[in-house]
N, C-alpha and C positions, 0 to 999 in steps of 0.2 A: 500273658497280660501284663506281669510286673515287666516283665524286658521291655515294652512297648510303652510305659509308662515312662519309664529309665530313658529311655530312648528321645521323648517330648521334653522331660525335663532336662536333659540335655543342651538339644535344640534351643530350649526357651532359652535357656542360659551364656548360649554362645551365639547367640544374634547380636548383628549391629545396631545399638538405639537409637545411631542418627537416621541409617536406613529405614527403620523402621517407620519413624516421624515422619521423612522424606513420600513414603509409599502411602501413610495415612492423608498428608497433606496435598497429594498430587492428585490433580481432577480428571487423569485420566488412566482408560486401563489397559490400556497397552502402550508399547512403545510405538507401534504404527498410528494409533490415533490420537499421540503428541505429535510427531511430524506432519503428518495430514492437519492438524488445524493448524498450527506451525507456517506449513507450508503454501495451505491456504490464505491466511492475514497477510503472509508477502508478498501470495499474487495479488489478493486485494487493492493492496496499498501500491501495489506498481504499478494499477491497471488505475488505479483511481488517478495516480500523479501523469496517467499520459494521458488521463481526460482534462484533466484540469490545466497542462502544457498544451492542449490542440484547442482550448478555448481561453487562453490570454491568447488578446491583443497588440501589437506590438505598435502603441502608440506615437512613439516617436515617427515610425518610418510613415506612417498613416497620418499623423501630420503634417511629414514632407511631402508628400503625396500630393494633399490638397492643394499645398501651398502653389505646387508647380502648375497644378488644371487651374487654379484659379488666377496666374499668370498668364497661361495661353489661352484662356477663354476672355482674357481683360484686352488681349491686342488681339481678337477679333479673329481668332484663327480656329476654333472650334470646330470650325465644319458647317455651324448651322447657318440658314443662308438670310436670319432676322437680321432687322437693323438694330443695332445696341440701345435705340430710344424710341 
């Protein structure tokens, strides 16, 4: 029982106290479920930025666009077979 005492106080004595803080302050309990949420937030955030790239707009080109239909449809070339008045 004494050896086994001798033993913890030991121990107690020869730990790291940053470690220690480190292990108290970390909100997770293993090393795999810090990479797992880790690894998670990145896919998140990757997956969010290629939604939010495949819905802009690329307005400039979308206003040359118009510019050009709304030239060929002013000299009467549209296709449509109305009279412009």
């Amino acid at each position: 029982e004494e050896q086994r005492d001798v033993n913890k106080y030991v121990m107690f004595e020869q730990r790291d106290p940053f470690l220690e803080r480190q292990k108290r302050e970390d909100e997770f309990d293993t090393d795999w479920d810090r990479f797992a949420c880790i690894d998670y937030n990145r896919l998140a955030m990757e997956e969010e930025q290629r939604e939010e790239e495949a819905m802009e707009v690329d307005w400039v080109n979308m206003d040359e666009e118009e510019e050009d239909g709304d030239d060929y449809n002013a000299m009467g070339l549209s296709g449509s077979s109305e009279a412009p008045f």
